[in-house]
SEVO-345786 format. One record per residue (C-alpha): residue number from 1; z, x, y; residue in three letters. Coordinates in Angstrom, 1 decimal. Layout:
# residues N
(site NUM,(Z,X,Y),'ALA');
...
***
This chain:
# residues 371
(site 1,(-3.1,-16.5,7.1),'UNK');
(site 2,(-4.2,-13.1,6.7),'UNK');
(site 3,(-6.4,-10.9,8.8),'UNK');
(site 4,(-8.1,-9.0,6.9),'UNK');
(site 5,(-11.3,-8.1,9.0),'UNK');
(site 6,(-9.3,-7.0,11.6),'UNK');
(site 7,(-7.3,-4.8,9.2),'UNK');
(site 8,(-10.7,-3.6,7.9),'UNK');
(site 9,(-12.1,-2.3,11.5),'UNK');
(site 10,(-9.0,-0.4,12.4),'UNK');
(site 11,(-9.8,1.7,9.0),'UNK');
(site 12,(-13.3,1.3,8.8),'UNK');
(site 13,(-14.7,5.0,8.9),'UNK');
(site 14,(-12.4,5.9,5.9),'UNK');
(site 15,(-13.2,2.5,3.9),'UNK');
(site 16,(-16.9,3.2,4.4),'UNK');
(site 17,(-16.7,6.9,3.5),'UNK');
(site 18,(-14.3,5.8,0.2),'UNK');
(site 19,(-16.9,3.7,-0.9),'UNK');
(site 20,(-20.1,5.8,0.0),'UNK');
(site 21,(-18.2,8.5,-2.2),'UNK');
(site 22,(-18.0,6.6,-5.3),'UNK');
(site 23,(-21.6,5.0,-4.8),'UNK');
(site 24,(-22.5,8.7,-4.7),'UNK');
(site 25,(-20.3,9.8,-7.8),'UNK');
(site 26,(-21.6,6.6,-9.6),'UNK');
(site 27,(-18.3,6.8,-11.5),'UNK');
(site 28,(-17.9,3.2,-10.8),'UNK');
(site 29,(-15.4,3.0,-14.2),'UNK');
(site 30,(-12.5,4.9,-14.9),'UNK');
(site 31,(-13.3,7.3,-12.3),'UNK');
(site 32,(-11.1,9.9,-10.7),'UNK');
(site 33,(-10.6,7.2,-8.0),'UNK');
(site 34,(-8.8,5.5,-10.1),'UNK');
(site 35,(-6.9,8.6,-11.7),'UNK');
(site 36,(-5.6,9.3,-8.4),'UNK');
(site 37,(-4.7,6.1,-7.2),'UNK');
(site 38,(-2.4,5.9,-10.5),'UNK');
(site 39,(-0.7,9.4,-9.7),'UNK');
(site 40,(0.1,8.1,-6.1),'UNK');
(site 41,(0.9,4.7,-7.1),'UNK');
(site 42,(3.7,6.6,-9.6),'UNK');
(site 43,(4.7,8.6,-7.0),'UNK');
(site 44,(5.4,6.0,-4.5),'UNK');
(site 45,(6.8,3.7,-6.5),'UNK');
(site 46,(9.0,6.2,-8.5),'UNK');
(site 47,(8.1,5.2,-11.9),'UNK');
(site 48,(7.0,6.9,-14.9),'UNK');
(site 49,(3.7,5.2,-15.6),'UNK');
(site 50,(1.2,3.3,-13.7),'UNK');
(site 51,(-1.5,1.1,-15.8),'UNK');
(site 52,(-4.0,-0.2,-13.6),'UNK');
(site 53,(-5.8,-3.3,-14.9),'UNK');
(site 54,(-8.5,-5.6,-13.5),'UNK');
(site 55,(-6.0,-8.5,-11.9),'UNK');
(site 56,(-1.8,-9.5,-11.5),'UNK');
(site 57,(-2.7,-12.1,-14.2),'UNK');
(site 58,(-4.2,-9.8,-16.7),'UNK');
(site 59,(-0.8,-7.1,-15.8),'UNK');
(site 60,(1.2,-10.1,-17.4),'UNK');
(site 61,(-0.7,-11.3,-20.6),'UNK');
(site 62,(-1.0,-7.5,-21.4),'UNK');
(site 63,(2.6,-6.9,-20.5),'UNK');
(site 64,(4.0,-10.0,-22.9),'UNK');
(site 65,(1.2,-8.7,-25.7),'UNK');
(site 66,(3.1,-5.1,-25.4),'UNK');
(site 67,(6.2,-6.3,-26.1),'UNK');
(site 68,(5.0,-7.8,-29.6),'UNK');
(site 69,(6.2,-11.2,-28.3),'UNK');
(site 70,(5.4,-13.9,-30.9),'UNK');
(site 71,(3.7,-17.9,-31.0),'UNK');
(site 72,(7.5,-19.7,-30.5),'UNK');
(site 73,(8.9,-17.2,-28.5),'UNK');
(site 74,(10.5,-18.2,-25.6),'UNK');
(site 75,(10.1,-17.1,-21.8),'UNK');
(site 76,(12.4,-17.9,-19.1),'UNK');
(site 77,(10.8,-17.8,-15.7),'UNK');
(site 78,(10.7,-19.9,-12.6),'UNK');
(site 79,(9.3,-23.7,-11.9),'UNK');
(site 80,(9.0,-22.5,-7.9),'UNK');
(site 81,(6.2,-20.3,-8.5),'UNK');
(site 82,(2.1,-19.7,-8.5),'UNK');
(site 83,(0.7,-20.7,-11.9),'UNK');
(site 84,(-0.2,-17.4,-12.9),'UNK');
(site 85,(3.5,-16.7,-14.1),'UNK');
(site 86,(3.5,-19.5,-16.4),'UNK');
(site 87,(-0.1,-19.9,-17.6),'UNK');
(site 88,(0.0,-15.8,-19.9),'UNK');
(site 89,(2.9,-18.0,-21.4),'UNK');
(site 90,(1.0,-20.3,-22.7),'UNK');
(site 91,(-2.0,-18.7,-23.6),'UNK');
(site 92,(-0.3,-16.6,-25.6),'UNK');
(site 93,(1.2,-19.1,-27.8),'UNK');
(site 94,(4.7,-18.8,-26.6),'UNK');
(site 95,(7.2,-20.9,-25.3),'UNK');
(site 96,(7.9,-21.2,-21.2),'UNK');
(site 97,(11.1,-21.7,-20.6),'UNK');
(site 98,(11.7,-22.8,-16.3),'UNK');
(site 99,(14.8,-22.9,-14.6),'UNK');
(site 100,(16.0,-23.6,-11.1),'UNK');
(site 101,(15.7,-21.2,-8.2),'UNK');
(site 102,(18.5,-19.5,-5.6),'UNK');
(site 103,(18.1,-22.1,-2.0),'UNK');
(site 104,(18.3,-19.2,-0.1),'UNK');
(site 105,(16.2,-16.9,-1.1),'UNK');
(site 106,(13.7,-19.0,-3.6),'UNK');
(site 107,(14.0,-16.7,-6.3),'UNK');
(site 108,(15.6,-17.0,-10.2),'UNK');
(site 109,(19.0,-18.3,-9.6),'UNK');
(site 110,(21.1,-15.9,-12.6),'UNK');
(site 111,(23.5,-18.6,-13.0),'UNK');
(site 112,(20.8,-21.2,-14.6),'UNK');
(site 113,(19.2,-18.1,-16.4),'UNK');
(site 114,(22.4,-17.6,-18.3),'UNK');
(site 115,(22.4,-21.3,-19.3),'UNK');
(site 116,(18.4,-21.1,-20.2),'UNK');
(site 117,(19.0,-19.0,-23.3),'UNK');
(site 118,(18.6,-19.5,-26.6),'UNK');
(site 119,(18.6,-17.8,-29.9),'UNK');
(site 120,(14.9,-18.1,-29.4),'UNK');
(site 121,(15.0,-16.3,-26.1),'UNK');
(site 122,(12.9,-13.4,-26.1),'UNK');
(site 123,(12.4,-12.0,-22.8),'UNK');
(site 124,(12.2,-13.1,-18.5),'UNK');
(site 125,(10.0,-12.8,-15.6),'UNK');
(site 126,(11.9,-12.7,-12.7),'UNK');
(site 127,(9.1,-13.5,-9.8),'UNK');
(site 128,(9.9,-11.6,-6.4),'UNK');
(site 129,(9.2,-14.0,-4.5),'UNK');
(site 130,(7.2,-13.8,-0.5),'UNK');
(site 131,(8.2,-10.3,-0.4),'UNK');
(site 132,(11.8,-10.4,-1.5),'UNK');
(site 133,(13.7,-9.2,-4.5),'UNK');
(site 134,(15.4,-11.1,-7.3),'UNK');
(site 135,(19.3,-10.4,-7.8),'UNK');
(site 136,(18.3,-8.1,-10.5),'UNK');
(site 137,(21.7,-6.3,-11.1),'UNK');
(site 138,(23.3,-9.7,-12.6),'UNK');
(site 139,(20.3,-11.0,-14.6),'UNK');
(site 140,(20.3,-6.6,-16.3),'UNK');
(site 141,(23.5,-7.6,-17.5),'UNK');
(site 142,(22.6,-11.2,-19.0),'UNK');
(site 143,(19.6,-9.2,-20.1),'UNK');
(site 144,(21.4,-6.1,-21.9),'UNK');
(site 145,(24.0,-9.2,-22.7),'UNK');
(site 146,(21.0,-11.1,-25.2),'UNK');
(site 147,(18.8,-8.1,-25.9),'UNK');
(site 148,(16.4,-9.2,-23.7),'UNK');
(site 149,(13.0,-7.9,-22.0),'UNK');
(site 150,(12.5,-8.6,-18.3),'UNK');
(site 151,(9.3,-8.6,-17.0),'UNK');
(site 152,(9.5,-8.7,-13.2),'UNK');
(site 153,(6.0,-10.4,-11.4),'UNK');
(site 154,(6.0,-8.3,-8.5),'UNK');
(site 155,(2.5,-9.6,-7.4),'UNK');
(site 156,(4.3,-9.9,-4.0),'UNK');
(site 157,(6.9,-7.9,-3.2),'UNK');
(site 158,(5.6,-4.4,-3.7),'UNK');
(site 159,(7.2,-2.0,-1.6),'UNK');
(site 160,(11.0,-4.0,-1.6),'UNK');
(site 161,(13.5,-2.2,-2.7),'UNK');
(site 162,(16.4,-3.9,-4.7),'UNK');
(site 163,(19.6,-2.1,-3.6),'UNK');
(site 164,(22.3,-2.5,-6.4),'UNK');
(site 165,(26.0,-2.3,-5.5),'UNK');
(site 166,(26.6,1.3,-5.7),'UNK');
(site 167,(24.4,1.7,-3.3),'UNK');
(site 168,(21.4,2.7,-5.6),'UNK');
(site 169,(17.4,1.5,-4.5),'UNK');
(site 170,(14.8,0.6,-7.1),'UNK');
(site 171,(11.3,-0.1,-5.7),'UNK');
(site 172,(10.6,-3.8,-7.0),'UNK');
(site 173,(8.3,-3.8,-10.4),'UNK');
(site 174,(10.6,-0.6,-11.3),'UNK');
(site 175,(13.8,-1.9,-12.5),'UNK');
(site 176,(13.0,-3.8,-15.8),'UNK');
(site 177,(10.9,-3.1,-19.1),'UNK');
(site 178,(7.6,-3.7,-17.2),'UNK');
(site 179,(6.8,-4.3,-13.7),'UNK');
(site 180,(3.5,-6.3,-13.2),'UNK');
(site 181,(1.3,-6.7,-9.5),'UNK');
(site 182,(-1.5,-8.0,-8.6),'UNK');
(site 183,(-4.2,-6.1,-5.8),'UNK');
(site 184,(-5.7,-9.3,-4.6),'UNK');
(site 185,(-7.2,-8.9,-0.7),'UNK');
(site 186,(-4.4,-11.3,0.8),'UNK');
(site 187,(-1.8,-9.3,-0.8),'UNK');
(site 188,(0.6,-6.4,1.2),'UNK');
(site 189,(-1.5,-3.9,-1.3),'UNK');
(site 190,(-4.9,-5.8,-1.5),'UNK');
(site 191,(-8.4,-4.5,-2.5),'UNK');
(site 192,(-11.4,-5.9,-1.5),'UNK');
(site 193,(-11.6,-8.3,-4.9),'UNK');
(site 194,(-9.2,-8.8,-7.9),'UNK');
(site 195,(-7.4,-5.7,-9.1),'UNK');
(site 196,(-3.6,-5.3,-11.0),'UNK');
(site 197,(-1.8,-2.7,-12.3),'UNK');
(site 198,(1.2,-2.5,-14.7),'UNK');
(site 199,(4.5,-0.4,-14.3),'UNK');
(site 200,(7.2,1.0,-16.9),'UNK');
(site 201,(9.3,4.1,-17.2),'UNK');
(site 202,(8.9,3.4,-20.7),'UNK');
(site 203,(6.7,6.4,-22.3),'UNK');
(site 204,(5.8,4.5,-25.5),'UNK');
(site 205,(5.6,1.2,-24.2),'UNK');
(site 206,(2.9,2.8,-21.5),'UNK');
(site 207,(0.9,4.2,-24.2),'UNK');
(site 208,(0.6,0.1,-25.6),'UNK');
(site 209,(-0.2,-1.1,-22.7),'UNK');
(site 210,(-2.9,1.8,-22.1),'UNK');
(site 211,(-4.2,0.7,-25.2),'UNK');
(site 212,(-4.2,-3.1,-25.1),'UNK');
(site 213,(-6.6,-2.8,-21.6),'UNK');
(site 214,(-8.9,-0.6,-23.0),'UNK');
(site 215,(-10.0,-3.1,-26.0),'UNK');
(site 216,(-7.2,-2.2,-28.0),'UNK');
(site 217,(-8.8,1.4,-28.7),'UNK');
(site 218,(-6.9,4.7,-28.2),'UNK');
(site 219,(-9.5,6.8,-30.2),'UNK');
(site 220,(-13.3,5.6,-29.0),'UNK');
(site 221,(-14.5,3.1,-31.4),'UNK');
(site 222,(-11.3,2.8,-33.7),'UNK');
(site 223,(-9.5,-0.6,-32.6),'UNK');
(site 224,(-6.2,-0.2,-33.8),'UNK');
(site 225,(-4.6,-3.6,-31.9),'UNK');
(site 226,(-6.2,-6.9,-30.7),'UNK');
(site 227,(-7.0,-5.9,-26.9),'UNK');
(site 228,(-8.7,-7.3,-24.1),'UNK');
(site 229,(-11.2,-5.2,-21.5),'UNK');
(site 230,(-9.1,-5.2,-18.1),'UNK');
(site 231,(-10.0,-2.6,-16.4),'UNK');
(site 232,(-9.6,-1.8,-12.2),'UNK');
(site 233,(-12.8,-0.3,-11.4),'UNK');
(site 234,(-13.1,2.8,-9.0),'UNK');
(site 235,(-14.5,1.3,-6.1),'UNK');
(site 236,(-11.4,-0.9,-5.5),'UNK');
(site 237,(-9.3,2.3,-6.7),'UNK');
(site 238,(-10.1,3.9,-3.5),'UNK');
(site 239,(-9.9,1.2,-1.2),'UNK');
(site 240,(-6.2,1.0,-2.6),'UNK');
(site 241,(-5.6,4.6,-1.6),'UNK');
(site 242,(-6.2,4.3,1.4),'UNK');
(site 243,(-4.4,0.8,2.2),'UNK');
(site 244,(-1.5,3.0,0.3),'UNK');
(site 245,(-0.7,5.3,2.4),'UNK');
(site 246,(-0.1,2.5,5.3),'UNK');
(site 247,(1.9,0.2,3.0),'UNK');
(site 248,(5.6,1.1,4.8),'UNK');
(site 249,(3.8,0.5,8.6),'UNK');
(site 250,(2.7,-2.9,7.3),'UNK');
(site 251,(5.6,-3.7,5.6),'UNK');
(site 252,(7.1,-2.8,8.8),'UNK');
(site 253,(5.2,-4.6,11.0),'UNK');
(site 254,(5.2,-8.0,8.8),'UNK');
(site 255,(9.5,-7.1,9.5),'UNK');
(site 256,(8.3,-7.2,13.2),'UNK');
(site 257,(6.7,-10.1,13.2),'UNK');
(site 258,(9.4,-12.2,11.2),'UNK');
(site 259,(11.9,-10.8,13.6),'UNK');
(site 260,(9.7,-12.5,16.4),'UNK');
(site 261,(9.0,-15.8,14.5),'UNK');
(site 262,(13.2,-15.4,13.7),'UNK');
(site 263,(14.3,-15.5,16.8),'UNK');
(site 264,(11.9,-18.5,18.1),'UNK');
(site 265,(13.3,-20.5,15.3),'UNK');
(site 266,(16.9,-19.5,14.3),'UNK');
(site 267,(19.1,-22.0,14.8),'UNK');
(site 268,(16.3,-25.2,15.0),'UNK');
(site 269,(17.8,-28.5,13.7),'UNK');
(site 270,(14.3,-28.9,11.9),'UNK');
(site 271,(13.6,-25.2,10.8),'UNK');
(site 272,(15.5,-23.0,8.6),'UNK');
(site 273,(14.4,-19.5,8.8),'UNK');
(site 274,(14.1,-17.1,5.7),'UNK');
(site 275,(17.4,-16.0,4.3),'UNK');
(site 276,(17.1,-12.2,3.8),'UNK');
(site 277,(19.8,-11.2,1.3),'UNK');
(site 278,(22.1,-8.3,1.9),'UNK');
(site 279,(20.6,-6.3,-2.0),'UNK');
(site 280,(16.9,-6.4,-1.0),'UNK');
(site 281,(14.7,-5.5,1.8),'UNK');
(site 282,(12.3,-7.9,2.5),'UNK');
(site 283,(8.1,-7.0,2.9),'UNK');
(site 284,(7.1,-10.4,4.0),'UNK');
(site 285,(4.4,-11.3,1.9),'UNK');
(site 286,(4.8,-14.8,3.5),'UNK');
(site 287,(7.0,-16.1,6.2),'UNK');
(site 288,(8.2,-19.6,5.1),'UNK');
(site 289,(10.1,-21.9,6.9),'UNK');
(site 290,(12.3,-25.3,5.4),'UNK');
(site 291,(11.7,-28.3,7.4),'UNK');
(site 292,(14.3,-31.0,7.8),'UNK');
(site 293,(13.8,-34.4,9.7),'UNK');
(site 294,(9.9,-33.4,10.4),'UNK');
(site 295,(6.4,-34.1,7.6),'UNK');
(site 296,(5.5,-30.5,6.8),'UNK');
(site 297,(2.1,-31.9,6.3),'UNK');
(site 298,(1.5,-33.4,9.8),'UNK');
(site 299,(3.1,-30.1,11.3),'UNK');
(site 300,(0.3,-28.5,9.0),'UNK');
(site 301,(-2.5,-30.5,10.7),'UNK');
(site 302,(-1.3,-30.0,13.5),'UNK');
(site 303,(-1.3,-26.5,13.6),'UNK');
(site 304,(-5.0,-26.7,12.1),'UNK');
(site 305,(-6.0,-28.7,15.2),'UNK');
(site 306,(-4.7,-25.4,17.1),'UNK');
(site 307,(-6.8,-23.2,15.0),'UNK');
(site 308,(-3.6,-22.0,13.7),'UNK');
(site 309,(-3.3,-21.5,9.2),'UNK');
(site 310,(-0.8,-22.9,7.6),'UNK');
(site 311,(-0.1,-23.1,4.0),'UNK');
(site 312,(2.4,-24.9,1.8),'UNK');
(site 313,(3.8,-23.0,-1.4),'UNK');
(site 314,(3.9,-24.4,-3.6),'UNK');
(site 315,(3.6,-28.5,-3.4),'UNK');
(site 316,(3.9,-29.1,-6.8),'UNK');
(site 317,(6.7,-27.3,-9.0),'UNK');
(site 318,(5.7,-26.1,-12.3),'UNK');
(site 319,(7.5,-28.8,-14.4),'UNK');
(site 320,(6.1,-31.3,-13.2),'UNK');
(site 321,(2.5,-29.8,-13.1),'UNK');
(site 322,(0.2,-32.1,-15.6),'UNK');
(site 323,(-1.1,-28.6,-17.9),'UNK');
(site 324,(2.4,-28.1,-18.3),'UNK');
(site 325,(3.8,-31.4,-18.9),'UNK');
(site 326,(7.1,-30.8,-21.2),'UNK');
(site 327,(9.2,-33.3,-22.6),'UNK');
(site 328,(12.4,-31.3,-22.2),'UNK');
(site 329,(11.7,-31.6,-18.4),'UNK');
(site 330,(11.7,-34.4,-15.8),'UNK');
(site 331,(12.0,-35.1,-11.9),'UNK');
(site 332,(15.4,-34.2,-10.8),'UNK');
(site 333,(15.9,-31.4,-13.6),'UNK');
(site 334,(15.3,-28.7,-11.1),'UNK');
(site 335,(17.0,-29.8,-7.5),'UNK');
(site 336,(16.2,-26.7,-5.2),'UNK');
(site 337,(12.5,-26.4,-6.4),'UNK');
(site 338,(11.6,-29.9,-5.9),'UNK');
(site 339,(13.5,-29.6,-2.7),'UNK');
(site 340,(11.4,-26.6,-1.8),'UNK');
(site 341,(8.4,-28.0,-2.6),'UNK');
(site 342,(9.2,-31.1,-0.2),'UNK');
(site 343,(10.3,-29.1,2.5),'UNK');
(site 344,(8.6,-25.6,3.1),'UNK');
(site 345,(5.3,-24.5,5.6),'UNK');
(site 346,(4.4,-20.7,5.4),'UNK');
(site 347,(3.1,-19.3,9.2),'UNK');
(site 348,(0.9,-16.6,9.2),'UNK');
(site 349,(1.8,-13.7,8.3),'UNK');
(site 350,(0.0,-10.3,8.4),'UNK');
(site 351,(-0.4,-6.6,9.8),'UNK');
(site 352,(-2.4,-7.3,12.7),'UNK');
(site 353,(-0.1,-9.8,14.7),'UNK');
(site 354,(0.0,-9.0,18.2),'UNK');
(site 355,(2.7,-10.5,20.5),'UNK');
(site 356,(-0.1,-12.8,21.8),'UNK');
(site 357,(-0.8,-14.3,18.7),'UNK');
(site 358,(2.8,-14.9,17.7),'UNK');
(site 359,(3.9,-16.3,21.5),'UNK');
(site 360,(0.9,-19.1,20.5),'UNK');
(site 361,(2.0,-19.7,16.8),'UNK');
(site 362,(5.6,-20.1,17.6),'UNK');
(site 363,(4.9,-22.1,20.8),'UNK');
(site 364,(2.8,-24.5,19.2),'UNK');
(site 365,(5.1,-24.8,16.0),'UNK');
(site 366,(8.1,-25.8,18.9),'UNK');
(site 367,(5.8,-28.0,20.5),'UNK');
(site 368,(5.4,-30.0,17.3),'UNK');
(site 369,(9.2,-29.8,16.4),'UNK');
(site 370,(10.7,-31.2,20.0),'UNK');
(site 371,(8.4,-34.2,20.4),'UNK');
***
């Protein structure tokens, strides 16, 4: 699904020299790798305060711990989404709330948020989902409506930008309370293991979250909050640098290849291309089709047979997931996400897609389809 040796070779010398450097340093831990991955990070993002951390996961415990959220709180998020989202939820002894998702573009439908709340209601994570924004200007206002927090899981959609109706761009991860991403290798902005960092224009709320990774400790030794050690280590902090300063020309050429893969499918009576909405760009963290009239899964094996990856995201909806068994939901409570999960096949998807590659995947997909 992702190429990531390939990527590797055609930046190699720098990678190698990146690493050298802070074997050399042995400032393996909060090194000035990781200072200046931070300041760039802020930079290109456009945002106040960068907090790295050791994974996306970790970005949103310590986001929902910042925000002094309590057991019985509740969380409105997404049932269409990776566990991640859901699980700090729990683990922090407060109350996920799901609700359905948009059919076109997969993400948090701000029609069922409004209907979600409660007086118990305490904050939302809006997931940007496969490389494309949330509607964020309409859940702001059901947000500023009920007083309250968003926390937007931008684990794969760093780099869209959210354009509002004025005509105004936010990066993703930039436009609520906190922004939250994870650095895992398969993602746009991966490292080479698990890495996160945490995003707010919020000057006090940065200075909690500093705190809360660093063992709850602002002053060596004097623990003045329950924290938890989540740090991104220096290594991965300049592997980072350098992946960030190609981040547009992959976003871009993840654009190309859905532009290829869109015009081999549009208009397919058994494949529905991604919708890209007119108030986000979209970075492509996957490429995932809807099947109609075809099993996904034998079109999956198929394509294995061809040496040819394909995934399915996500088969089974959080609701109905046995950790997170709830007796407010059942099958049929959540249409389009039970709908997606029956229906959608992600294609590779990745920088170093040549036009060979793509002619083979999309040939073999068509092949399946017109039997």
């Amino acid at each position: 699904m992702v190429d990531l040796k390939r990527q590797y070779e055609n930046m190699q010398e720098e990678i190698d020299a990146a690493v050298l450097n802070v074997i050399r340093s042995t400032q393996y831990i909060n090194g000035p790798e990781v200072k200046d991955f931070q300041s760039e990070l802020e930079a290109y993002l456009n945002v106040r305060h960068v907090i790295p951390c050791a994974n996306g996961t970790d970005a949103l415990q310590v986001a929902m711990m910042a925000l002094d959220l309590k057991p019985g709180d509740e969380v409105i998020t997404t049932s269409f989404t990776f566990v991640a989202t859901v699980e700090v939820i729990a683990l922090l002894g407060l109350t996920p709330v799901l609700v359905d998702v948009d059919p076109d573009t997969f993400n948090m439908d701000p029609g069922a948020l409004k209907k979600a709340i409660t007086p118990k209601t305490k904050a939302v994570v809006p997931v940007h989902l496969f490389g494309q924004s949330v509607h964020m200007e309409p859940i702001l206002g059901i947000a500023d409506e009920h007083g309250l927090y968003i926390i937007e899981d931008n684990a794969q959609a760093i780099g869209s930008e959210y354009i509002f109706n004025d005509g105004t761009r936010k990066k993703t991860g930039t436009i609520g309370h906190i922004g939250c991403t994870s650095f895992f290798p398969s993602k746009n902005l991966g490292c080479y293991g698990d890495g996160g960092a945490i995003f707010t224009n919020n000057s006090e709320l940065a200075q909690k979250l500093r705190i809360i990774v660093n063992h709850g400790m602002e002053v060596r030794y004097y623990h003045d909050s329950v924290g938890v050690n989540s740090r991104l280590d220096s290594m991965q902090a300049a592997i980072l640098r350098i992946k960030l300063r190609r981040l547009d020309d992959y976003a871009s050429a993840r654009q190309n290849a859905a532009d290829y893969y869109d015009k081999a499918f549009g208009g397919h009576p058994k494949l529905s291309i991604p919708v890209r909405s007119d108030f986000s760009t979209h970075v492509f963290h996957q490429y995932t089709l809807k099947t109609s009239g075809i099993n996904r899964f034998e079109l999956q094996e198929y394509l294995q047979s061809k040496d040819i990856p394909a995934m399915v995201y996500y088969p089974v909806p959080m609701h109905m997931q046995k950790a997170y068994t709830d007796p407010r939901y059942k099958q049929g409570d959540f249409p389009v996400t039970e709908e997606l999960s029956e229906r959608v096949i992600s294609l590779p998807m990745h920088t170093e897609l040549d036009e060979e590659q793509l002619t083979y995947i999309t040939e073999t997909v068509l092949g399946f389809c017109n039997r």
